[in-house]
C-alpha positions in Angstrom: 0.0 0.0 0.0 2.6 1.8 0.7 4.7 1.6 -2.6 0.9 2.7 -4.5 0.7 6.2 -2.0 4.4 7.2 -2.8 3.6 6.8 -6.7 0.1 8.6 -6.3 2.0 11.7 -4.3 5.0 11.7 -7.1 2.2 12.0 -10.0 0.2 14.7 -8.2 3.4 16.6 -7.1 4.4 16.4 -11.0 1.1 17.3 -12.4 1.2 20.3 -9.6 4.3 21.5 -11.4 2.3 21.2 -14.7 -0.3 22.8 -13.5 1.5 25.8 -12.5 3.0 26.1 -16.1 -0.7 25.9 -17.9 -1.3 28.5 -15.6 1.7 31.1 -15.9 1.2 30.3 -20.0 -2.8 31.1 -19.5 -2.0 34.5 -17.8 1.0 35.0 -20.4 -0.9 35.1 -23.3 -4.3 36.4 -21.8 -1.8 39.6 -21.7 0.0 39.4 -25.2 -1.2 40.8 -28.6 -2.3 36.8 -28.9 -5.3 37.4 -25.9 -7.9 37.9 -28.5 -7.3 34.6 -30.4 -7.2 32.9 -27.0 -10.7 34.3 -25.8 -12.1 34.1 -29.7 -10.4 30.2 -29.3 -12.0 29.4 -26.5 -15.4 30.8 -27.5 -15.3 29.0 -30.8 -18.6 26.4 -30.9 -17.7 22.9 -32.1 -20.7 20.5 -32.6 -21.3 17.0 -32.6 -24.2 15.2 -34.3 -25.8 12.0 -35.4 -29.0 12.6 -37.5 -31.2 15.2 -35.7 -29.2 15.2 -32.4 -26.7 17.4 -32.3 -24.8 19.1 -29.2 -22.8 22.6 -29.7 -21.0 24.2 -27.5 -18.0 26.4 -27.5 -14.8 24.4 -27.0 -14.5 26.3 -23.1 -17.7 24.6 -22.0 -16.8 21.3 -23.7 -13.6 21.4 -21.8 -15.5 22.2 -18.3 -18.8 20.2 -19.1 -17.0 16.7 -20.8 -13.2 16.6 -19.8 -13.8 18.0 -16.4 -16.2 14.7 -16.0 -13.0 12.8 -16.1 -11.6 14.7 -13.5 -14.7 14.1 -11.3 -14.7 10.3 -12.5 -10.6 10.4 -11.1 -11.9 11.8 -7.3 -14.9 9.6 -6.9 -12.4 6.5 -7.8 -10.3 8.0 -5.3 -12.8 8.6 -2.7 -14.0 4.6 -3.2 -10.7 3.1 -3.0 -9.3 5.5 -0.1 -12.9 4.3 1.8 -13.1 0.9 0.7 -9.1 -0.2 1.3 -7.5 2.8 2.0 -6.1 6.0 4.5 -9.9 6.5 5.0 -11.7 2.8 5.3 -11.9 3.4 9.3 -13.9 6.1 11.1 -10.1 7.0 13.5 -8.4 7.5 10.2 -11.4 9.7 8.3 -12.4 11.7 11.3 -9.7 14.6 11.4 -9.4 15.1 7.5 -13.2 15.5 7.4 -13.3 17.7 10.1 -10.9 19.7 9.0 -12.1 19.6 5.7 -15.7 20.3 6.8 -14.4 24.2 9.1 -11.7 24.2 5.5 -15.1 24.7 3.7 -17.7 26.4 6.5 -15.6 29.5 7.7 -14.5 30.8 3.8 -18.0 30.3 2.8 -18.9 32.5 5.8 -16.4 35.0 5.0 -17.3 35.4 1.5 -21.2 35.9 2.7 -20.4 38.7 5.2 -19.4 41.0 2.2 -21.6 39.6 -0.6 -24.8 38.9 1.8 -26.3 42.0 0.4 -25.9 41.1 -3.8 -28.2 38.6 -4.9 -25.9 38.1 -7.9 -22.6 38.3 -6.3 -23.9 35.9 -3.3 -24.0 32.8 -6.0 -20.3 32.7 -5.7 -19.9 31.6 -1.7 -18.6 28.4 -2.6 -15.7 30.0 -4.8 -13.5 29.8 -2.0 -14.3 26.5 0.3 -12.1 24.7 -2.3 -8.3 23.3 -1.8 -6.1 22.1 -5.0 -4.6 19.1 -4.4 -2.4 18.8 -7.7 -0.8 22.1 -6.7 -0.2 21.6 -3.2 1.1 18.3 -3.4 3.2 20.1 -6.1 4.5 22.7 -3.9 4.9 20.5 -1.2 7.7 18.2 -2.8 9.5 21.3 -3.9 10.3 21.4 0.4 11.3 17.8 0.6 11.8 16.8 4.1 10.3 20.4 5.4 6.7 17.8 5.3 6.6 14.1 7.0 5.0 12.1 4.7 1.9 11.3 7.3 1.0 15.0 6.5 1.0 14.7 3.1 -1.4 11.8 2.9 -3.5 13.8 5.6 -4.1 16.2 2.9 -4.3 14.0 0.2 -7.2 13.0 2.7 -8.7 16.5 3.6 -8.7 17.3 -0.4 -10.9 14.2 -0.8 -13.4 15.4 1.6 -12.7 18.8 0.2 -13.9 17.6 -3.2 -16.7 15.4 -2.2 -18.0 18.5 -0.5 -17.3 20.6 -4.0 -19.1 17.9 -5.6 -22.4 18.0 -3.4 -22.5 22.2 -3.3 -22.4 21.8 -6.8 -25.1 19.3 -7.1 -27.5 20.8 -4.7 -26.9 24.8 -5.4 -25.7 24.9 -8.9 -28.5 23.1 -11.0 -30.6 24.6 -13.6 -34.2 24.4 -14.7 -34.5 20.4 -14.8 -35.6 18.2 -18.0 -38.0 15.3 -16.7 -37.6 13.2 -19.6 -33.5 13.4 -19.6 -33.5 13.1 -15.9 -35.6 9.8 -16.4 -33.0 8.6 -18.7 -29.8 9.4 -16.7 -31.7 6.9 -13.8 -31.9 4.4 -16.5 -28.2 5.0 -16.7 -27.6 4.3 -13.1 -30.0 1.2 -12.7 -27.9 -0.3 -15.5 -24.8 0.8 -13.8 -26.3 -0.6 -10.2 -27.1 -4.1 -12.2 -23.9 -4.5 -13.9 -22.4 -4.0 -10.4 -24.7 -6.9 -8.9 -24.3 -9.5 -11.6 -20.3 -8.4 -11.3 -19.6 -7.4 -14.3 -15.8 -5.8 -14.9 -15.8 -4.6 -18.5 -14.0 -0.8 -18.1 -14.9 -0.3 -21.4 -19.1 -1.1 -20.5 -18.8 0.8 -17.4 -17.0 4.0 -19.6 -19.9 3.2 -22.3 -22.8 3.7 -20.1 -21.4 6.3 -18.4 -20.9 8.3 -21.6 -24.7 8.1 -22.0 -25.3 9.3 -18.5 -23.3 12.3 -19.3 -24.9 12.9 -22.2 -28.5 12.9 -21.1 -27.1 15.1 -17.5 -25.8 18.1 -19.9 -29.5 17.9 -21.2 -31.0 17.7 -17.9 -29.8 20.7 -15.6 -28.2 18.8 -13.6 -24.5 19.6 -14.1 -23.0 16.8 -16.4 -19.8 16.6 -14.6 -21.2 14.9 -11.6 -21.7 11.8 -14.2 -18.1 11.5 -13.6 -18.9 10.7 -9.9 -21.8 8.4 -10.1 -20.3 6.4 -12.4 -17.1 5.8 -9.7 -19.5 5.0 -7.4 -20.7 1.4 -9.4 -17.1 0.5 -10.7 -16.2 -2.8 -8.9 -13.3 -2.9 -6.8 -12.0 -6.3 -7.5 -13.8 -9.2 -10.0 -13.1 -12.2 -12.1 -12.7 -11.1 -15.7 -13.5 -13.9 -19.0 -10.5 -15.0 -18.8 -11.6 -16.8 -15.1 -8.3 -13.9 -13.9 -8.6 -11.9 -11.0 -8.7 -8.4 -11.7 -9.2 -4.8 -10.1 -11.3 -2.5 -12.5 -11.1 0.5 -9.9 -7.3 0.6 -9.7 -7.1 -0.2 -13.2 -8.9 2.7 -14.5 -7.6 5.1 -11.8 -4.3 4.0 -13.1 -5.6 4.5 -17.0 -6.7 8.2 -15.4 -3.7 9.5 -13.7 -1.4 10.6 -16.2 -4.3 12.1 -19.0 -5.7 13.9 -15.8 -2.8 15.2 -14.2 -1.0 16.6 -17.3 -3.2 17.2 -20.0 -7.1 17.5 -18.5 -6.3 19.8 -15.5 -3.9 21.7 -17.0 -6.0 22.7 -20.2 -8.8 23.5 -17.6 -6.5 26.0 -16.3 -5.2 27.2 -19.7 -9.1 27.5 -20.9 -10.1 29.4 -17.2 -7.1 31.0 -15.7 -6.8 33.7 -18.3 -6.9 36.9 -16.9 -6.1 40.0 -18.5 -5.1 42.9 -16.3 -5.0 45.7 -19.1 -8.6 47.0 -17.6 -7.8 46.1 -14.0 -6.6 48.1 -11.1 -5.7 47.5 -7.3 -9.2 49.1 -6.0 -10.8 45.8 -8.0 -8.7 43.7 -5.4 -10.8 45.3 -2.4 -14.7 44.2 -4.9 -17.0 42.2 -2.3 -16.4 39.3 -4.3 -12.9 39.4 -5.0 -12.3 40.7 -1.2 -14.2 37.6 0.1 -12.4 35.1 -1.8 -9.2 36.6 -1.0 -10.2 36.6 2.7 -11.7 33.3 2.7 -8.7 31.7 1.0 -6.2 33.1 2.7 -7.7 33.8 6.5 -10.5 31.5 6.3 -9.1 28.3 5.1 -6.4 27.9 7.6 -8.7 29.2 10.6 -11.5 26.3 9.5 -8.5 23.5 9.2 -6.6 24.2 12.1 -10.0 24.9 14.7 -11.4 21.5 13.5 -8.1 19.7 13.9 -7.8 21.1 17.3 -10.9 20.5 18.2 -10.9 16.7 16.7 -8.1 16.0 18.9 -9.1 17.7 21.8 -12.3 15.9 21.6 -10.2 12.4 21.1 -12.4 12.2 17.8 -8.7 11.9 16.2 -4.7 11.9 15.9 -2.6 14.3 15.2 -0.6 12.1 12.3 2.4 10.6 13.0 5.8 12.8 14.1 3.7 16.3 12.5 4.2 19.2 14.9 1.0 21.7 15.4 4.1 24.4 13.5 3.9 21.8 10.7 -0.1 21.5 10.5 -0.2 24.9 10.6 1.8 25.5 7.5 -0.5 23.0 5.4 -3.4 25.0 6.5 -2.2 28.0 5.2 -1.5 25.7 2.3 -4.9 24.5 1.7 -5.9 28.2 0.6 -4.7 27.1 -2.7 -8.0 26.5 -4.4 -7.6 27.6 -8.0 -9.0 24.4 -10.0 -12.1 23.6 -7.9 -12.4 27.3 -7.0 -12.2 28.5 -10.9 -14.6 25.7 -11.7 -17.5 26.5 -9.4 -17.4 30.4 -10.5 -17.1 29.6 -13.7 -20.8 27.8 -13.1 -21.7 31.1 -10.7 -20.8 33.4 -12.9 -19.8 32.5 -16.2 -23.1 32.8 -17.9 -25.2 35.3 -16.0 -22.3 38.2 -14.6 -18.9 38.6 -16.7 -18.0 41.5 -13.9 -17.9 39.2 -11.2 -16.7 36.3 -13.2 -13.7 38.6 -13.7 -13.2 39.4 -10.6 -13.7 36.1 -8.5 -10.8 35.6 -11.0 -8.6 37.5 -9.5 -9.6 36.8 -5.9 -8.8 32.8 -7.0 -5.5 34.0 -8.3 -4.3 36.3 -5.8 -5.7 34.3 -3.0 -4.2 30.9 -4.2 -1.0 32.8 -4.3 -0.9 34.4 -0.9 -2.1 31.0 0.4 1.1 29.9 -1.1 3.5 32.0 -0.8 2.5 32.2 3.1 2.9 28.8 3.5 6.0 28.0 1.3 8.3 30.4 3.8 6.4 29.1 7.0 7.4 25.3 6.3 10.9 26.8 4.7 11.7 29.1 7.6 10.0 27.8 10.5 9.9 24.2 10.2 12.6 22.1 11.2 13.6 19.1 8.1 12.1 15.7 9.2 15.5 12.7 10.3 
């Protein structure tokens, strides 16, 4: 087990570093002569069709609707193994990264309200900031070596589960449109076959993968957001099974395994080359102190590390959990600074709060994301550098 969490923290470390790139090249060329290709890019509409169906969309909503559904499809076969067999299959082990987790997500929600409560508009966008990155912590984290046990860094591989569980159920509750009946009806069909080929153990990849395409297909035409397809579909893939071949096999590891690597360094990144793109030709510092840029800047920052660190306290206090093995509270502290970092979860749920109805405040929870996720780092990059003494 071990061996399998080094080799998941070395590919989410590297695709951290990647991640940064796609980023830097994003905000490179959003501020070059090229920015208007890249927006007009972006916001050209590709379409698919067989006879009269037909989907079009512009190539920045089929990367956030369909390859961000891989993404989602990558955490919930996460979340499953990590329950099932993993750093979370017992309620000691789960307890601290979900509280901590749970005040990581409560207390910048809260902030965020206290100077957006009065905007009906600008109020959509109080989840922007109860997210944590875990590509680009994990990425920053190996760039201070021995600065960071290794129990720490599978805590937070932990509390960015929970973290993205609880993304995942915001966006399902609070971020659905109008529903379609009649493609909601289908998706179910989608799932009862995806429950039955579960209970008559079926292990096909490519059935599960097959079925789930449909699911997404009749989600985007239901309201519901059509990346969560990603998730329910993780949720019937079999652990372990006997293939035709009479061999055992495990489908979950197999296609987290398949996942990894087109996640991690091509899916996330173009998500943050497609989102991250922020031109500051037409910005100034007085946008920095906007109610919605404010409040993600303050929740990331301030209210991150206050949520983490209370809840951990309190979890241990309350014998509820452990503090993981040889981390200091000067350690614990520096990774809750760290989970300010929200970026790809936090760009993804204003891009659904904003995108569409408010370009203002699209732009703006922009740069609050940025600028937070960069304070949130930099803060934390010199307290583990300079404060924390190299583990032996």
């Amino acid at each position: 087990m071990f061996e399998s969490i080094r080799r998941f923290l070395r590919l989410e470390a590297s695709s951290g570093l990647v991640l940064m790139g796609a980023t830097f090249v994003a905000l490179l060329v959003a501020n070059s002569p090229w920015q208007d290709a890249y927006h007009q890019l972006l916001s050209l509409k590709l379409t698919v069709s067989i006879e009269q169906y037909h989907i079009a969309k512009p190539i920045q909503l089929w990367i956030n609707d369909g390859l961000m559904a891989i993404f989602f499809l990558l955490v919930g076969l996460e979340l499953k193994r990590e329950v099932i067999e993993g750093e979370l299959n017992s309620r000691k082990k789960m307890m601290l990264p979900m509280l901590a987790a749970i005040g990581g997500m409560a207390i910048p929600a809260l902030i965020y309200a206290v100077f957006n409560s009065a905007n009906e508009i600008a109020i959509k966008g109080w989840a922007i900031p109860t997210a944590t990155d875990i590509a680009f912590t994990l990425g920053i984290l190996i760039l201070l070596g021995d600065r960071v046990p290794r129990s720490l860094k599978i805590f937070l591989v932990s509390l960015a589960i929970f973290d993205d569980l609880g993304a995942i159920i915001i966006i399902a509750i609070f971020y659905t449109d109008q529903l379609s009946l009649n493609a909601l009806f289908i998706s179910m069909v989608c799932i009862v076959c995806l429950w039955l080929m579960n209970r008559v153990e079926v292990v096909s990849k490519a059935g599960y993968l097959l079925v789930g395409v449909l699911m997404w297909l009749a989600l985007l035409k239901s309201g519901v957001h059509a990346t969560l397809a990603g998730v329910v579909l993780a949720i019937f893939v079999p652990v372990r099974g006997i293939d035709w071949d009479q061999q055992k096999c495990q489908p979950l590891q197999e296609l987290e395994n398949d996942l990894h690597g087109p996640v991690g360094f091509f899916i996330v990144p173009v998500f943050a080359f497609a989102n991250a793109g922020l031109s500051f030709s037409k910005l100034n510092w007085s946008d920095v102190f906007e109610p919605v840029s404010l409040g993600i800047i303050l929740g990331l920052v301030f209210g991150k590390q206050l949520g983490v660190l209370s809840m951990v306290w309190l979890g241990i206090r309350l014998k509820l959990g452990v503090m993981p093995k040889g981390v200091t509270w000067s350690q614990m502290y520096g990774v809750a600074v760290l989970c300010g970092v929200g970026f790809t979860m936090s760009l993804f749920i204003g891009g659904l709060a904003f995108a569409q109805t408010d370009p203002m405040n699209m732009i703006d929870s922009r740069l609050g994301i940025l600028l937070g996720s960069f304070i949130s780092a930099l803060w934390a990059v010199l307290w583990l550098r300079f404060f924390c003494k190299p583990v032996h």
